[in-house]
C-alpha positions as CSV (number, residue, x, y, z in Angstrom):
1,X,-17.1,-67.4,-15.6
2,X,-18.3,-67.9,-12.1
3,X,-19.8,-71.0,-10.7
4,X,-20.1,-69.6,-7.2
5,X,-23.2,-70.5,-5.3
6,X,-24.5,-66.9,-5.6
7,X,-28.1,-67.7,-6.0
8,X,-28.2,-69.7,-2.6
9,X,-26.2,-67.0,-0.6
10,X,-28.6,-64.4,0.5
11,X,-30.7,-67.4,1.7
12,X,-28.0,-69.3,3.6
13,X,-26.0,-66.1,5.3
14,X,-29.3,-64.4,5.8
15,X,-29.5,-60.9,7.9
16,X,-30.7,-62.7,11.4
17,X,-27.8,-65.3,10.5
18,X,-25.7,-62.0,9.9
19,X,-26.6,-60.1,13.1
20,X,-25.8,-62.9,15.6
21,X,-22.4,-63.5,13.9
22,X,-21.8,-59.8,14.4
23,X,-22.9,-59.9,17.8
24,X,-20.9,-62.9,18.6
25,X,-17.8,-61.1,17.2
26,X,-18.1,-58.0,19.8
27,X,-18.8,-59.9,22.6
28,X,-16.3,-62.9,22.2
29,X,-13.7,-61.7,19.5
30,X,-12.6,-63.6,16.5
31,X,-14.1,-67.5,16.4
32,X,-12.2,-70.1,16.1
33,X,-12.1,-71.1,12.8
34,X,-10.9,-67.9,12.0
35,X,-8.3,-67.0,14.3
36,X,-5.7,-69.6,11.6
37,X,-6.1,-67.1,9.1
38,X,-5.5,-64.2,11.7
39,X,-2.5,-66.1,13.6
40,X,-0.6,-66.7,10.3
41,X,-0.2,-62.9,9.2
42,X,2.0,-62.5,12.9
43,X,5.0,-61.0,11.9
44,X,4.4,-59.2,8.6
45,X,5.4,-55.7,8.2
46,X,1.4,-54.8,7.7
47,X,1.6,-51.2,9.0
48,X,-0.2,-48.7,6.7
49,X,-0.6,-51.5,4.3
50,X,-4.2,-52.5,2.1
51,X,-6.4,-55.7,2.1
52,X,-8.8,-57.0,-0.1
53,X,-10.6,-59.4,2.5
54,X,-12.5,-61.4,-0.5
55,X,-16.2,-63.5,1.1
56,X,-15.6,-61.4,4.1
57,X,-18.9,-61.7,6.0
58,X,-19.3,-59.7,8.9
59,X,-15.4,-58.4,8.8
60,X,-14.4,-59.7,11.5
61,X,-10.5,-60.1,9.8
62,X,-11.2,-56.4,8.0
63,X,-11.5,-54.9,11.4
64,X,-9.1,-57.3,13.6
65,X,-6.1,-56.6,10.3
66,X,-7.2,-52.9,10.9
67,X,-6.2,-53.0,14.1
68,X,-2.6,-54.5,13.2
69,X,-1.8,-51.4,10.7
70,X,-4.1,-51.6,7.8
71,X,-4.1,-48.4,6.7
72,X,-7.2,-49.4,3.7
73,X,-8.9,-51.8,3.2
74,X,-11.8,-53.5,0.6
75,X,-14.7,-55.8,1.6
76,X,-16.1,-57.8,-1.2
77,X,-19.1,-60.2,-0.2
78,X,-22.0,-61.6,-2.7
79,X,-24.4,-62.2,0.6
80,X,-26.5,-58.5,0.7
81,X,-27.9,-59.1,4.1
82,X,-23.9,-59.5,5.2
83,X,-22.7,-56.7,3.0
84,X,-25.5,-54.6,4.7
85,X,-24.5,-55.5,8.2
86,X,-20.8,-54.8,7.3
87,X,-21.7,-51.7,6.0
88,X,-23.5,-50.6,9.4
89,X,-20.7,-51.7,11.7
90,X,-18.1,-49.7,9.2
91,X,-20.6,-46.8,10.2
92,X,-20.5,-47.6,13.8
93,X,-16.7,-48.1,14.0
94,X,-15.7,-44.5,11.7
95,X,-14.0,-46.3,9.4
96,X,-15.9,-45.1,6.2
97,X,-12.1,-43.5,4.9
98,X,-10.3,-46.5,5.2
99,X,-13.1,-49.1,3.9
100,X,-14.7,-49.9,0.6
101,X,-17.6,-52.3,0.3
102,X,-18.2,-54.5,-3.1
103,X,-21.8,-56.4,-3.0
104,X,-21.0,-59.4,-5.7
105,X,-19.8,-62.7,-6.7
106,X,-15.6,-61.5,-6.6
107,X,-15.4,-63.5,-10.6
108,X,-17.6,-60.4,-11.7
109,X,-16.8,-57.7,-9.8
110,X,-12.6,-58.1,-9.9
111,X,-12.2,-55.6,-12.3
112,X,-13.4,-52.9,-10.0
113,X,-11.1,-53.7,-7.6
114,X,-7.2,-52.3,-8.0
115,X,-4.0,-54.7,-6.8
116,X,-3.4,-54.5,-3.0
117,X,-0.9,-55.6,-0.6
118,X,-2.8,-58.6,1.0
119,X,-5.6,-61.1,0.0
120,X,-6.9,-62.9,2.1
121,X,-9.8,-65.7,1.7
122,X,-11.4,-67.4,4.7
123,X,-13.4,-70.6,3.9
124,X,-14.3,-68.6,0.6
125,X,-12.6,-70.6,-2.0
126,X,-14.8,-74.0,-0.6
127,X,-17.4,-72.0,-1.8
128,X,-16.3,-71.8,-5.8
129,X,-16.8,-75.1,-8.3
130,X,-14.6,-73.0,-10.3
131,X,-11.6,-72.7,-7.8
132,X,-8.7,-72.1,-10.5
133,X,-10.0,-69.3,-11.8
134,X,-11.1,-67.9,-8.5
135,X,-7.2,-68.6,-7.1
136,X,-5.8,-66.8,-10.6
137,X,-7.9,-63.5,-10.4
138,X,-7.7,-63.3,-6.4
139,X,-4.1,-63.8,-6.4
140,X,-3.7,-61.0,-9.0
141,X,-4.7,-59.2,-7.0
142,X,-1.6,-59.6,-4.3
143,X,1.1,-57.4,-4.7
144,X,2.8,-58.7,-1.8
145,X,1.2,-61.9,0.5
146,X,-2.1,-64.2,-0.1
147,X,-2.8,-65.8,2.4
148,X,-6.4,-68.4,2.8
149,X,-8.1,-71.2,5.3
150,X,-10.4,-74.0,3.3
151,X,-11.2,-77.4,4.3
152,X,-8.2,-79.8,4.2
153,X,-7.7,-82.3,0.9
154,X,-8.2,-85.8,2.9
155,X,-10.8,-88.7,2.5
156,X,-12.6,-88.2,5.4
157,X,-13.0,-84.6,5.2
158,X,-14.3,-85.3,1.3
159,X,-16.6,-88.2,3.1
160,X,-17.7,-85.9,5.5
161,X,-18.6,-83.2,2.8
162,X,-20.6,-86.0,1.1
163,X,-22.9,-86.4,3.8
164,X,-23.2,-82.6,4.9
165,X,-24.3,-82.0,1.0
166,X,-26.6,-85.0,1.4
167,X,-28.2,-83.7,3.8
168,X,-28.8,-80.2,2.1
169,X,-30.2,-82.1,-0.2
170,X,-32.7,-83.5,1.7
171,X,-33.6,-80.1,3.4
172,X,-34.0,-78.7,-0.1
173,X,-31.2,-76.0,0.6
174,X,-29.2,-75.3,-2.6
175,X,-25.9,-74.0,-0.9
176,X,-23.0,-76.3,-2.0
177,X,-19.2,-76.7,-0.4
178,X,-16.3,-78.4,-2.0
179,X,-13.4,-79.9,-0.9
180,X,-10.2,-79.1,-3.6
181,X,-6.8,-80.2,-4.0
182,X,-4.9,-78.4,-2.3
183,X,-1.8,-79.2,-4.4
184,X,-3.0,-77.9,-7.2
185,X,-3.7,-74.8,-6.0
186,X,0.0,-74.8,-5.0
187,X,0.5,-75.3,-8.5
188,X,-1.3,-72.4,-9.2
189,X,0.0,-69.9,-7.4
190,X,3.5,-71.1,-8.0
191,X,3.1,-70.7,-11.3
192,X,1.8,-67.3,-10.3
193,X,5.0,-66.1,-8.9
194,X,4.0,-66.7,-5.2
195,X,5.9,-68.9,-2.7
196,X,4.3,-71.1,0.0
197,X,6.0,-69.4,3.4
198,X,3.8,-70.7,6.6
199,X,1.0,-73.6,6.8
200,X,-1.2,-74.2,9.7
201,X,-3.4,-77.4,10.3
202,X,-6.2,-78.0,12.8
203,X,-8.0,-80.8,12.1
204,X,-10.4,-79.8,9.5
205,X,-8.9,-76.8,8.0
206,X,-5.6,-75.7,6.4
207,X,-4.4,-72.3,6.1
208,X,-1.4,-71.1,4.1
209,X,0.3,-68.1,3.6
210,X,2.2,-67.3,0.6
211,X,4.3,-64.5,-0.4
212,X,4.8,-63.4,-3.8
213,X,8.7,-63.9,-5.4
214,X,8.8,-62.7,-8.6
């Protein structure tokens, strides 16, 4: 069922790579590309709530939601050498009653996890061939909001892509990207029961935040 680049992960978002994300994160805060994802949550009643934070990385979001009123919360990421360092700032930060960890590729390892309040994805569903079935499980997973960042549906983003993957190619890496239609996962989560209720676009990326209706 999964067509995520799972095999190319632990070498792409190895533990060096891992580290100095982490690092970055304490001394600076959130990056940029994240803070979308972050921003478009402002206002939601999140207090003693639960998050499934799905391709997760370091946790930056886990740990900046915590900090908003998450009350519990579960990290799913298929890199090890990420899950690892998660795992040790959890340790660092006391927050081993309030987190769970899931090592794995979320299309195989949804089952374990039970529905929550929020799911969020950041630049995570770029990283599925099969994005419908990763929107349809993930979003099962939603009681309440959903909420994502990925790389925004337009030609010169999608030419842009082309030449990144080229040059993977070239450098023998096997990590792949993809740029989907944002429409149709629209589609999908309308059809879901989830309602598209705040959009924000900076240049590149698109992030969305829907909340479910019905």
């Amino acid at each position: 069922m999964s067509t995520c680049c799972q095999r190319a992960y632990d070498k792409e978002f190895d533990r060096s790579k891992a580290e100095k994300e982490l690092r970055q994160y304490q001394a600076n805060g959130l990056k940029k590309s994240s803070r979308p994802l972050r921003d478009i949550l402002e206002g939601l009643p999140l207090q003693g709530s639960s998050l499934l934070d799905i391709g997760g990385g370091v946790g930056a979001l886990t740990f900046e939601l915590i900090k908003r009123g998450i009350s519990r919360s579960v990290y799913v990421d298929i890199s090890s050498p990420y899950v690892q360092t998660f795992r040790e700032e959890v340790e660092r930060r006391l927050l081993e009653t309030q987190v769970n960890s899931l090592q794995g590729d979320f299309l195989q390892v949804h089952p374990q996890i039970a529905p929550v309040d929020l799911v969020i994805l950041d630049k995570v569903i770029c990283c599925y061939e099969n994005y419908e079935d990763l929107i349809r499980y993930s979003s099962a997973k939603a009681k309440h909001w959903y909420a994502f960042t990925l790389p925004r549906h337009r030609w010169w983003v999608r030419w842009g892509q082309g030449i990144y993957q080229a040059a993977n190619r070239l450098l023998g890496r096997s990590f792949t990207t993809y740029v989907h239609p944002t429409a149709r996962i629209e589609e999908i989560l309308q059809q879901a029961g989830f309602q598209k209720r705040r959009q924000s676009v900076r240049f590149f990326w698109t992030t969305m935040l829907f909340e479910k209706i019905s």
